[in-house]
N, C-alpha and C positions, 0 to 999 in steps of 0.2 A: 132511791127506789129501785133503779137499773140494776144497782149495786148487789140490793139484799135476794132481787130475785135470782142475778147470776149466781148466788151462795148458794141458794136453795137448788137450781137448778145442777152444782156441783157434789153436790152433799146428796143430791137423789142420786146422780151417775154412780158416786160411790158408790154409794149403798147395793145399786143395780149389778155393778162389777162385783162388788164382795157374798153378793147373792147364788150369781151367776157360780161365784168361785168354787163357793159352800156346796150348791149344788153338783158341780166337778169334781170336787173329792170325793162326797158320797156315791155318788155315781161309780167312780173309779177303784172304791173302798168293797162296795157290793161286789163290783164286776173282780175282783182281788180274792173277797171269798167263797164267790161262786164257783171260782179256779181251783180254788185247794179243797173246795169240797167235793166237787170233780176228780180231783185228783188221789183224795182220801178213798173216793168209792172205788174209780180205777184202780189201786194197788190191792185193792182189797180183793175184787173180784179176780183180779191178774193175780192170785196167788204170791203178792210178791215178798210178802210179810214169813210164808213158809220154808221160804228158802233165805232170806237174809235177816232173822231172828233167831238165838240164841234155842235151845231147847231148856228146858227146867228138866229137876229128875225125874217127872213122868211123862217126857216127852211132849210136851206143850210148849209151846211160843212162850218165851219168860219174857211177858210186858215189861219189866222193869229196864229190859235190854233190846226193847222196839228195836229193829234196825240197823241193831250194832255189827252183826257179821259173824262169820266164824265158824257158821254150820256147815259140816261137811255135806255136800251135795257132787256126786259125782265124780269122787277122785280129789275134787278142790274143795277149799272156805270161801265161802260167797264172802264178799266185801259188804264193808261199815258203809250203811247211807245214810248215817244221822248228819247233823251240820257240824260236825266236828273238823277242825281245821285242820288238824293234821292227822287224823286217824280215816277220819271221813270224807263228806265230800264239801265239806264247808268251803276251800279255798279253790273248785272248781267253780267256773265260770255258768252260767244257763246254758251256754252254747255247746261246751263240753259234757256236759250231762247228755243233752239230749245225741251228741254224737256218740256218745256211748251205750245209750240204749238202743240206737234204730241202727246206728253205722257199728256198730262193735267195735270202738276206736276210743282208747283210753287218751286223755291228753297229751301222755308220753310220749304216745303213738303205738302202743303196745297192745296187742287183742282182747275184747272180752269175750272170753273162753267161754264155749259150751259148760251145762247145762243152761246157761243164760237164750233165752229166747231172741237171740234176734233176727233171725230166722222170722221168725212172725212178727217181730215188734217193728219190723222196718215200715210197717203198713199201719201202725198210729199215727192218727191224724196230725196236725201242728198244734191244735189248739189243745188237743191231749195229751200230748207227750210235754207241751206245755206247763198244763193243768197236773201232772204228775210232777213236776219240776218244780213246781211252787207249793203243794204237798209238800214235798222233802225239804224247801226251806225250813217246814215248822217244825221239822222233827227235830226232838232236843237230841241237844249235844252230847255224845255218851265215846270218851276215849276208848277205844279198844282196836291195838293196833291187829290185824291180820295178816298172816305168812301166806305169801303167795306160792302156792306150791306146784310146783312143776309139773304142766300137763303131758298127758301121751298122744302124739302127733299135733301135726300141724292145726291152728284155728283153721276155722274158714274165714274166705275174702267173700265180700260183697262190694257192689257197687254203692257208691254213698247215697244217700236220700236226702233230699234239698227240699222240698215241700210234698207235702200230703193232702188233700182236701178231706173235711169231715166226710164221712158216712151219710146218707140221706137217710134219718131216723123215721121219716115215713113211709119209707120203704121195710116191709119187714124181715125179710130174705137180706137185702143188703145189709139190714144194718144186724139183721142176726149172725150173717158169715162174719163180718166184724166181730162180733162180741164173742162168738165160737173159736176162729179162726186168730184173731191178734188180738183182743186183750187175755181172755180165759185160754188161750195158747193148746185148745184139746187135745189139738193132730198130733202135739209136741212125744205125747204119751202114746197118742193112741192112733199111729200111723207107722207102719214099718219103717226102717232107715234104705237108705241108699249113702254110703261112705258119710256115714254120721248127719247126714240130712234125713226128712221123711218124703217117703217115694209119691207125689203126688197124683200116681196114677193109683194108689192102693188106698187113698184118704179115709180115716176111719175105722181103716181095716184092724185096727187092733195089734197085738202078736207082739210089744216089746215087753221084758220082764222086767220089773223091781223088787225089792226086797220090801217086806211087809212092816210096819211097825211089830215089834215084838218079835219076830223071825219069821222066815218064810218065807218064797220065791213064789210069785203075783205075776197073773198075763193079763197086760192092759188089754179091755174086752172090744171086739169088733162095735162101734158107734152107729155103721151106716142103717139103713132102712132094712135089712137084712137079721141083726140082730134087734133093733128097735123097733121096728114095723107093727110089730104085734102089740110094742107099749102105750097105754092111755099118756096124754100128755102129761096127766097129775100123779103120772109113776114114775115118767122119767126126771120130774121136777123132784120128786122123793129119793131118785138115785144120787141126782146134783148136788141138791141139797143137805139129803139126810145120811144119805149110804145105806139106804134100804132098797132091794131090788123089786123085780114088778112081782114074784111069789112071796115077800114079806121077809126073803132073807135078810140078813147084813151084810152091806160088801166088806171087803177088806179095808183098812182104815191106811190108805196111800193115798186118798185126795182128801184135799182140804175141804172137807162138805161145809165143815162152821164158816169159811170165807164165803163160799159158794152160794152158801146161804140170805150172803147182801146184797143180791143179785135184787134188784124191782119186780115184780111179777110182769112186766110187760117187757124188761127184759129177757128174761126167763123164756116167756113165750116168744119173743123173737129168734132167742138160740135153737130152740124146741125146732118153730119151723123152717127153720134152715137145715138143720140134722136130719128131716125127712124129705132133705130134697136131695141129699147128698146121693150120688150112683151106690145101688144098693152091691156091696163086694164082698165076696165067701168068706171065710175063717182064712186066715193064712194056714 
């Protein structure tokens, strides 16, 4: 009798551990793709898919070549971030990744050369820059070796970044300068330089040029309260978004309105009221 109930009594622990277990992996299975779908969103928004995909012949991101590299951006070829082992970033480490997004510090030890954001990316969180890491695990594998071509002048040095805290997302201002400021990377464009940085006392100010899809020399347009002031919030979401201005023109097609687009609306609105808080500053 003692016998059969100690049975029963081990046969339930079992079961209780193997429950417990079941429940731990699902647990740990969610919390897995709530990170890379976090992470899927982050790249999106972060523009990051325009500069390290491939173009097709009418200038569009060729899906077929997600992530593979190659596009000239700024003098250099952005590099392959599919999982590809030796073309890409397959045989880097999590830790190297992310030291090379916030710290600009290739595992070599060698810089990640401007136009790369890291300048603003030093200021994603841990759980995001994360969440982008484990993203790029999924990306499929796509060989495509990339020539590192020799920049003009020196990278910049930054100090390293060791930990981040999130954003307080109930904060709207804070967590809008976040989403303005280091993931959608605005200033990058649209703040004058000081020796290949942007001058933080002019933020917004506008006044760097690029060249236009299709030909053309483009002035990133003044952001602050100054040129904006006068816009409804559901015009500047239409600028973001669409590349339509607040008289119904079309802007010029330099920002990725279609990424911009996957923005949540209450993100949106949190960028929005951050940009009217920004010190309203002249034209350059």
């Amino acid at each position: 009798m003692h016998q059969s109930v100690g049975i029963r009594f081990a046969l339930w622990g079992a079961l209780v551990v193997l429950a417990l277990a079941a429940a731990q992996t699902e647990t740990s299975r969610a919390a897995d793709t709530s990170a890379v779908d976090r992470g899927r969103y982050l790249m999106a928004i972060g523009i990051c898919e325009s500069c390290h995909t491939p173009k097709d012949a009418e200038g569009k991101s060729d899906k077929e070549r997600y992530l593979a590299g190659g596009h000239r951006v700024g003098g250099l070829l952005s590099s392959n971030l599919t999982s590809d082992s030796e073309t890409g970033l397959g045989s880097w480490t999590d830790e190297q990744i992310i030291a090379s997004i916030r710290n600009g510090v290739r595992p070599d030890g060698g810089p990640v050369r401007p136009p790369m954001g890291t300048y603003f990316y030093r200021n994603l969180s841990d759980a995001d820059v994360k969440a982008i890491v484990a993203f790029l695990r999924t990306a499929p594998a796509i060989k495509n070796p990339v020539e590192r071509l020799a920049a003009r002048g020196p990278a910049p040095k930054f100090e390293p970044v060791q930990n981040v805290l999130d954003p307080d997302r109930g904060d709207m201002l804070v967590y809008g300068r976040y989403l303005a400021e280091t993931i959608g990377h605005c200033f990058q464009c649209h703040t004058p330089r000081i020796n290949g940085q942007p001058d933080q006392a002019r933020l917004g100010a506008g006044g760097n040029t690029y060249t236009a899809r299709g030909g053309g020399t483009i002035m990133a347009p003044n952001i602050t309260p100054t040129r904006l002031g006068s816009w409804s919030d559901d015009q500047i979401k239409s600028a973001i978004t669409k590349g339509v201005r607040a008289d119904g023109g079309q802007m010029a097609s330099v920002m990725d309105y279609d990424l911009y687009a996957r923005m949540t609306e209450s993100d949106l609105s949190a960028m929005i009221a951050y940009l009217r808080k920004i010190p309203p500053i002249s034209d350059p």
